[in-house]
C-alpha positions as CSV (number, residue, x, y, z in Angstrom):
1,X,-6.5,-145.6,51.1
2,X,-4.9,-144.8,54.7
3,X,-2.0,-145.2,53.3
4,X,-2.0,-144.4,49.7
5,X,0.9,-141.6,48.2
6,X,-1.8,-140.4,45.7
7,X,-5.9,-140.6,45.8
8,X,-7.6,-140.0,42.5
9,X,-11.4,-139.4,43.4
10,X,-14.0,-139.4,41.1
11,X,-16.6,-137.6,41.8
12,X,-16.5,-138.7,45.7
13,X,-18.5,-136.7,48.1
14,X,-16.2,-138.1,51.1
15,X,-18.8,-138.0,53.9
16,X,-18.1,-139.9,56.8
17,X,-19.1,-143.1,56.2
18,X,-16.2,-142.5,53.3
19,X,-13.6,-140.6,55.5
20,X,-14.1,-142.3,59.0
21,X,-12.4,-139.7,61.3
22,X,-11.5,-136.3,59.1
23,X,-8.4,-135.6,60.8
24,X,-6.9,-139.3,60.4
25,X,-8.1,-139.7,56.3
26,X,-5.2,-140.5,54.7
27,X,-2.8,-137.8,56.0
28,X,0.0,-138.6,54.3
29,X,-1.4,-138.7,50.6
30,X,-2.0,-136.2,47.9
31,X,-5.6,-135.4,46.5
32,X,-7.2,-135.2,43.0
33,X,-10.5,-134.8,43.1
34,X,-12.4,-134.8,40.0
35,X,-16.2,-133.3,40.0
36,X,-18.3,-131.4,37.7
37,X,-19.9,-129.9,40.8
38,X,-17.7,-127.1,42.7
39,X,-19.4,-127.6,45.7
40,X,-18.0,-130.9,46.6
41,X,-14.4,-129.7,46.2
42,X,-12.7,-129.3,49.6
43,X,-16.3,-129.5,51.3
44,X,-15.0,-132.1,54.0
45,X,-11.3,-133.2,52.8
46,X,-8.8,-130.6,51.7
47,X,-8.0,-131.2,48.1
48,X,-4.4,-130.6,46.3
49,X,-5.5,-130.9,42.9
50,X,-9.2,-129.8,42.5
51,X,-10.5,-130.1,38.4
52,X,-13.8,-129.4,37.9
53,X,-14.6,-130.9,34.6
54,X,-17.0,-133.6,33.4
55,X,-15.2,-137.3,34.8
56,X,-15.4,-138.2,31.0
57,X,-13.3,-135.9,29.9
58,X,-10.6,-136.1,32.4
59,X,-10.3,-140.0,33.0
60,X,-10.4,-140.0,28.8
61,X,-7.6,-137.4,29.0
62,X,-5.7,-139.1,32.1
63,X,-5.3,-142.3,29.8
64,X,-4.6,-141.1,27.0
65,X,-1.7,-139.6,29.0
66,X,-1.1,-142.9,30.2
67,X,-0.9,-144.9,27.0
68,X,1.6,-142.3,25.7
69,X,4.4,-143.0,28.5
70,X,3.9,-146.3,29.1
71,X,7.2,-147.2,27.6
72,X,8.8,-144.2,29.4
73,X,8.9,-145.8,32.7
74,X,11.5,-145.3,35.5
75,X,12.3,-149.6,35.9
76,X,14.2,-148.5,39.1
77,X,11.5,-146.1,40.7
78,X,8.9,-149.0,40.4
79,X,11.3,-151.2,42.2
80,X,10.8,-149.1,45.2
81,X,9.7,-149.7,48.5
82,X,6.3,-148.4,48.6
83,X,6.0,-150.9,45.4
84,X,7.2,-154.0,47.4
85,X,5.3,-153.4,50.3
86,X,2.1,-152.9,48.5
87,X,3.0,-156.2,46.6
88,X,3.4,-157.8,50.1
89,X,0.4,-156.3,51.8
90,X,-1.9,-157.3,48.2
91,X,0.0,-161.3,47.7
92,X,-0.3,-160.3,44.1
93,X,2.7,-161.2,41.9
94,X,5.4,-158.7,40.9
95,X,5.1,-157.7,37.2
């Protein structure tokens, strides 16, 4: 997670056992946090993207959204380096 672009969290509370050092958690990355409770948004992590809404009903909507651009992809954005080094890092194969 250290070094993601974009976190999706679901319903996280991001204590410290989570987080590890506050100001180190993944400084570089973007934040969606999804969480019927309002109290958990930016309670320990400051979040970019708070939507407070049942987890059903945005993960359902989220791939939904998904399934209807998966042809629409950018082929040379997802050659990218982020995407080679993550393949490195992970030894899975490219797709």
């Amino acid at each position: 997670m250290h070094d993601c672009d974009l976190m999706v969290a679901v319903g996280s509370r991001f204590d410290d056992r989570v987080t590890g050092r506050l100001n180190a958690f993944a400084p570089n990355s973007k934040k969606i946090h999804i969480d019927i409770d309002p109290s958990s948004i930016n309670k320990n992590v400051r979040i970019d993207v708070p939507l407070l809404r049942d987890c059903g009903e945005v993960v359902g909507a989220l791939l939904a959204t998904c399934r209807k651009s998966a042809g629409q992809q950018d082929k040379a954005a997802l050659k990218g380096v982020a995407r080679d080094r993550w393949l490195a890092r992970s030894r899975l194969p490219a797709l």
